[in-house]
C-alpha positions in Angstrom: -25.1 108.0 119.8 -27.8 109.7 117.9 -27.9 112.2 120.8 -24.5 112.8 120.3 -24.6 113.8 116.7 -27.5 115.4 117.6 -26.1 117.8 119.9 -22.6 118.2 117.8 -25.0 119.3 114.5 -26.7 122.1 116.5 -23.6 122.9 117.7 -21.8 123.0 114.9 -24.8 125.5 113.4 -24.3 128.1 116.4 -20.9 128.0 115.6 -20.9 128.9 112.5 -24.2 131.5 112.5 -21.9 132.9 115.1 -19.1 132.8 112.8 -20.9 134.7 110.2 -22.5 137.6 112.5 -19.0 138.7 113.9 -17.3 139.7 110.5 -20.3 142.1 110.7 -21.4 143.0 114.1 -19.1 143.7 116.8 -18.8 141.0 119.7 -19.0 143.3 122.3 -22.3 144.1 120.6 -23.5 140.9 119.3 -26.6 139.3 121.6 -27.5 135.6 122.2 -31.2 136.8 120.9 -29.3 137.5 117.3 -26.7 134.1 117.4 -30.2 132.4 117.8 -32.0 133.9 114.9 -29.6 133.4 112.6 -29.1 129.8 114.1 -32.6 129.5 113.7 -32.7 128.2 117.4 -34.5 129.0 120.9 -32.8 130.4 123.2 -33.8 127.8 125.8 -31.7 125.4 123.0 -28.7 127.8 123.2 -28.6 127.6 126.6 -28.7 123.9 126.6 -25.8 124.2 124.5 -23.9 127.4 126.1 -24.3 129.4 128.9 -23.2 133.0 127.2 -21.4 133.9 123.9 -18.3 134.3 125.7 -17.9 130.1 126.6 -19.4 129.7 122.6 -15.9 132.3 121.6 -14.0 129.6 123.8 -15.6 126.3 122.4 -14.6 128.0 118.8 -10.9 128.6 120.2 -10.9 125.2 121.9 -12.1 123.3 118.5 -9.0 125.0 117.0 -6.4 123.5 119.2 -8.3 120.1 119.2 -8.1 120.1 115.4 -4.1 121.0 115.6 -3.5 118.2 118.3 -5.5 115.6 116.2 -3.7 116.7 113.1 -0.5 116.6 114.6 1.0 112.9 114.7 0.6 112.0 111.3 2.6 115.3 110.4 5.2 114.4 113.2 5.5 110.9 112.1 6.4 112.2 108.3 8.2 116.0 109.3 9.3 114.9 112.2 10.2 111.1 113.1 13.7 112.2 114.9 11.2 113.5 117.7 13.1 117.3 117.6 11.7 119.8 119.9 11.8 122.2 117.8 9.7 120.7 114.9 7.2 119.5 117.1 6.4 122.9 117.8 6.7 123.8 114.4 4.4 121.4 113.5 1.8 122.2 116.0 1.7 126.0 114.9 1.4 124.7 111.4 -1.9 123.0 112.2 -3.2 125.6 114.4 -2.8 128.4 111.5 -4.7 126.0 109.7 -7.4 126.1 112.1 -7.8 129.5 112.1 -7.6 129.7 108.2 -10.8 127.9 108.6 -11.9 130.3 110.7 -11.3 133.3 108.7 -14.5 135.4 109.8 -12.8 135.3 113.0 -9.7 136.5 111.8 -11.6 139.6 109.8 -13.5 140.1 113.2 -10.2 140.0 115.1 -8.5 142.7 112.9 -11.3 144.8 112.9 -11.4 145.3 116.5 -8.0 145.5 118.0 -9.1 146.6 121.2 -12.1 144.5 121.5 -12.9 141.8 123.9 -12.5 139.2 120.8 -8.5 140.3 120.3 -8.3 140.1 123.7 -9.1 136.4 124.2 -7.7 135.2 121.0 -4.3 136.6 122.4 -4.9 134.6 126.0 -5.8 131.6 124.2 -2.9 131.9 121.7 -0.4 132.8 124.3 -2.0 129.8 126.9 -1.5 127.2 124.5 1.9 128.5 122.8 3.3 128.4 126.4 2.2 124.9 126.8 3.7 123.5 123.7 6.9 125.6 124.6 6.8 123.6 128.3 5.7 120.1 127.1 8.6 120.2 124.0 11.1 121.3 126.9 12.5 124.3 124.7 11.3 126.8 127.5 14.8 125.6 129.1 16.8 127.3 126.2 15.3 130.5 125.7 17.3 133.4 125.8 14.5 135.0 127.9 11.6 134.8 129.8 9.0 132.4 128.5 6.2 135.1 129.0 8.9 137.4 126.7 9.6 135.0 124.3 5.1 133.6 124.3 4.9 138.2 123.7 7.0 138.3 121.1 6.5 134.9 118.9 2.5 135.6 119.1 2.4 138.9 118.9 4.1 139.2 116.3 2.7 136.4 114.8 -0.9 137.7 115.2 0.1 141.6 114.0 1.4 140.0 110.9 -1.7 137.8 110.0 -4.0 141.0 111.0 -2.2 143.6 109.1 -2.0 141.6 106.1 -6.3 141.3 106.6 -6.5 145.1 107.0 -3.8 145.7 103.8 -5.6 143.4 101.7 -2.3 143.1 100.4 -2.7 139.6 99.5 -5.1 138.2 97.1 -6.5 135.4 99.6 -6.3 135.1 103.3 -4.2 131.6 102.5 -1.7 133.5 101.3 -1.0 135.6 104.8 -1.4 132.0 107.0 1.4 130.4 104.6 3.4 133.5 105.0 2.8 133.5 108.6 4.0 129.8 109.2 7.0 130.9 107.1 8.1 133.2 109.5 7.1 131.2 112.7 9.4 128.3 111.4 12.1 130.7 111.3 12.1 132.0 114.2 12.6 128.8 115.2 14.7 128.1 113.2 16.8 131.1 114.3 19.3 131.8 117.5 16.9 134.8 117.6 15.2 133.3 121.3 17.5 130.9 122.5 20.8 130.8 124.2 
């Protein structure tokens, strides 16, 4: 047990020291020698932890869906107790915007470098576990197009939305954007936009 907390506290601090160095350094650029210092860790301790920065990016993205799926039934049990598809999904992209406005040194990182290796995943990640929730809920059967379309065009736009707003600084707090941004997710949905 001890051990447990142990290991979750120092990985908690590489996350966020990691957290911290991308809103200033790009990823691409960033080196396990710099996570480290500003962990104030070894590296032999990072790589008990973490074999490269690239499965730390994933354990951050992986956290995030973990926090929406544990967040989830109590907000389907109030939003949603009819069980609708639709909602659920709804309700899963409400928690995992909440995540990410957590996370918002990510998001600064992610709309600084569009065509960096830390958009690039985000997008994978986003797109994975968007096609999942679309597959589980059983609305991919009613879209009016492909799921991979439908995954392209809900996160993209989605992410583009949430990035320009960052780059604007149109808004006077990133909350703001990530309310905005469930707004328009919920109705899409809500729309005969996607579906047959």
């Amino acid at each position: 047990m001890a051990e447990n907390i142990r290991v979750k506290k120092t990985n908690d601090k590489i996350k966020a020291s990691f957290l911290d160095l991308i809103v200033r350094e790009d990823f691409e650029k960033l080196s396990v020698k710099s996570i480290c210092e500003a962990s104030n860790i070894s590296r032999i301790t990072f790589y008990d932890h973490y074999k490269d920065k690239y499965e730390l990016l994933d354990d951050i993205f992986n956290d995030m869906y973990q926090e929406a799926l544990v967040s989830l039934p109590l907000r389907e049990k109030i939003n949603n107790p009819e069980n609708d598809p639709y909602k659920h999904v709804s309700n899963y992209l409400y928690y995992f915007v909440e995540a990410l406005n957590k996370r918002i040194n990510l998001v600064v990182s992610i709309s600084k470098h569009l065509a960096g290796y830390i958009y690039f995943a985000f997008e994978n990640f986003f797109k994975a576990k968007f096609k999942d929730m679309l597959v589980n809920s059983g609305i991919h059967k009613k879209l009016k197009y492909s799921i991979e379309q439908t995954i392209s065009f809900i996160t993209g736009g989605i992410m583009s939305f949430i990035v320009s707003g960052v780059q604007t600084s149109k808004y006077e707090n990133f909350e703001q954007i990530f309310y905005d941004s469930q707004s328009l997710f919920i109705s899409l949905l809500k729309s005969d936009i996607i579906y047959e």
